[in-house]
C-alpha positions as CSV (number, residue, x, y, z in Angstrom):
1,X,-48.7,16.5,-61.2
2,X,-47.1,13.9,-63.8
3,X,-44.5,15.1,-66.3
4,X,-44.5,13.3,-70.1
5,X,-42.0,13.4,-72.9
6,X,-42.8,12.7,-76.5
7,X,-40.5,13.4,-79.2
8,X,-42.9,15.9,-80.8
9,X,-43.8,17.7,-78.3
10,X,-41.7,17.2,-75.8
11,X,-41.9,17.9,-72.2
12,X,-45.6,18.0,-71.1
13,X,-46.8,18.2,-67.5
14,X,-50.8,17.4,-66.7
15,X,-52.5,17.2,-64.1
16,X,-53.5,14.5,-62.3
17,X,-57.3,13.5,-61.5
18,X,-58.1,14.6,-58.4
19,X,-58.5,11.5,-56.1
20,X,-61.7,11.5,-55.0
21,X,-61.6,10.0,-51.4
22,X,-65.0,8.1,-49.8
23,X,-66.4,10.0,-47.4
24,X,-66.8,8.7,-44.3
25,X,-69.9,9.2,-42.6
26,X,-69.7,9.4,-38.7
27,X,-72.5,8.5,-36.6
28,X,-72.4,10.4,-33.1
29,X,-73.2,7.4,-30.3
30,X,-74.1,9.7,-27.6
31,X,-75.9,8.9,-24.4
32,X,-79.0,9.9,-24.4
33,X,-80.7,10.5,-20.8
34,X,-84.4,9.5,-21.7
35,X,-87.5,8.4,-19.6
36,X,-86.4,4.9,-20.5
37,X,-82.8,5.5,-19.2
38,X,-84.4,7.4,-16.3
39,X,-86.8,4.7,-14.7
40,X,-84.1,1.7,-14.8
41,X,-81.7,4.4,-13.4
42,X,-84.4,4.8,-10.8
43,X,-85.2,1.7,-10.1
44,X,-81.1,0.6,-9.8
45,X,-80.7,3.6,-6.8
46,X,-83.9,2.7,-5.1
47,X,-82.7,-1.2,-5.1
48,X,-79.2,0.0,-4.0
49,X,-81.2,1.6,-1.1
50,X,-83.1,-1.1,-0.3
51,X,-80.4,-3.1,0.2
52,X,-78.9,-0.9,2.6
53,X,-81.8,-0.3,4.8
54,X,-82.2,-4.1,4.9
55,X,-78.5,-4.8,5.7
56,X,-78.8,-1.7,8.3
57,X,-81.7,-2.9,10.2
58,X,-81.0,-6.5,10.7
59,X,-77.6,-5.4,11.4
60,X,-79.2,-2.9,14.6
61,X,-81.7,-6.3,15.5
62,X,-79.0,-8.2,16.1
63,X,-77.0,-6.0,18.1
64,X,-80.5,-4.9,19.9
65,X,-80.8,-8.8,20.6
66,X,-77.5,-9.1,22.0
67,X,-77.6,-5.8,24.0
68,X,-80.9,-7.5,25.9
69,X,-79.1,-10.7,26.5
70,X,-76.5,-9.4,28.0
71,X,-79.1,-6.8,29.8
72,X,-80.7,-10.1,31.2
73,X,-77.7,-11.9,31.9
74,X,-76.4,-8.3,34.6
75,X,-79.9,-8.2,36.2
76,X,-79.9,-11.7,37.0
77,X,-76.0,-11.7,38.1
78,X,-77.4,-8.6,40.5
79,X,-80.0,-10.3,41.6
80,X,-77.9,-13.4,42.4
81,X,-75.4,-10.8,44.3
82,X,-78.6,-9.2,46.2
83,X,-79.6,-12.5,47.6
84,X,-75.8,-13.6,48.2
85,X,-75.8,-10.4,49.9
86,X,-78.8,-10.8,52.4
87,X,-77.8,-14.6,52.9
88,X,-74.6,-13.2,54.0
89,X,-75.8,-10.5,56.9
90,X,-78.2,-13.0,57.8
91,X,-75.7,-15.8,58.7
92,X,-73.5,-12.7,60.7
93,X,-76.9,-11.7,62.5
94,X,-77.6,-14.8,63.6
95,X,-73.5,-15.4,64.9
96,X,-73.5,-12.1,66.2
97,X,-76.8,-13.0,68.3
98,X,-75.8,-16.2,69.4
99,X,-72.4,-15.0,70.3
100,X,-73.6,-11.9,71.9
101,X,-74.3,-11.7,75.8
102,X,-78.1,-10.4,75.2
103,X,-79.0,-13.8,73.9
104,X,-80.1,-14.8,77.4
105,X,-81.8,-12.1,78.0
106,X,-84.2,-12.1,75.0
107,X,-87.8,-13.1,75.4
108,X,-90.6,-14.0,72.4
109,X,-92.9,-11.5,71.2
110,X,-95.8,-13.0,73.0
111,X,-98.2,-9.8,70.8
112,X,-98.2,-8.0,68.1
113,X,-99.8,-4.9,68.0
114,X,-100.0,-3.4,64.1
115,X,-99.9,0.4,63.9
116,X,-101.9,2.4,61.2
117,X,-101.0,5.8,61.2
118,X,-98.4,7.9,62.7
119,X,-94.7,8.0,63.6
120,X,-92.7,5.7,65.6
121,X,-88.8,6.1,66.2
122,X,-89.2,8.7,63.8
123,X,-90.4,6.7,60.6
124,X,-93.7,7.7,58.9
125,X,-96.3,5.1,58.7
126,X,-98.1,6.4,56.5
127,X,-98.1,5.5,52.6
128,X,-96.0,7.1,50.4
129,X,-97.7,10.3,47.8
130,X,-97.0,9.6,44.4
């Protein structure tokens, strides 16, 4: 409101014009879940997965890989124990024969008879059932 004076009239009070404001108009940017938004979404997880698996499963080769090295590595240390083994009682059998007072009175096996079926000193001859 605006207040005016004039010597006729004197003290007059108007009214202002209303301001008239723009309007703003708002546009709502929403996200909008379509079939568009839904395939690359897709197609993002199952790549995701993908990598995964990939990284996974070479990851389990490689320990596989090692696990059978090292699997090779023990049965061939065992094996090299096994025959350090028999070397071993065979050296003592041999100094415990030549060493022993028997030696003199062992002879060659001048025949050898194979046996086929039966029991002797109590072990079975016969093959083993599956």
């Amino acid at each position: 409101m605006g207040a005016r004076y004039s010597k006729q009239a004197g003290y007059t009070v108007t009214r202002r014009a209303p301001v008239r404001r723009k309007t703003v108009r708002t546009v709502q940017r929403g996200v909008k879940f379509g079939p568009t938004t839904a395939k690359y979404f897709g197609l993002a997880v199952l790549g995701i997965l993908a990598i995964v698996m990939l990284t996974q499963s070479s990851t389990n080769a490689t320990n596989a890989y090692k696990q059978n090295e090292i699997k090779k590595e023990i049965s061939h240390i065992d094996q090299d124990v096994e025959r350090l083994k028999l070397e071993a009682k065979r050296a003592e059998s041999l100094q415990t024969i030549q060493q022993s007072a028997l030696k003199d009175q062992m002879e060659p096996v001048k025949q050898v008879e194979p046996v086929e079926k039966g029991e002797i000193a109590g072990a079975s001859t016969e093959k083993p059932r599956p």
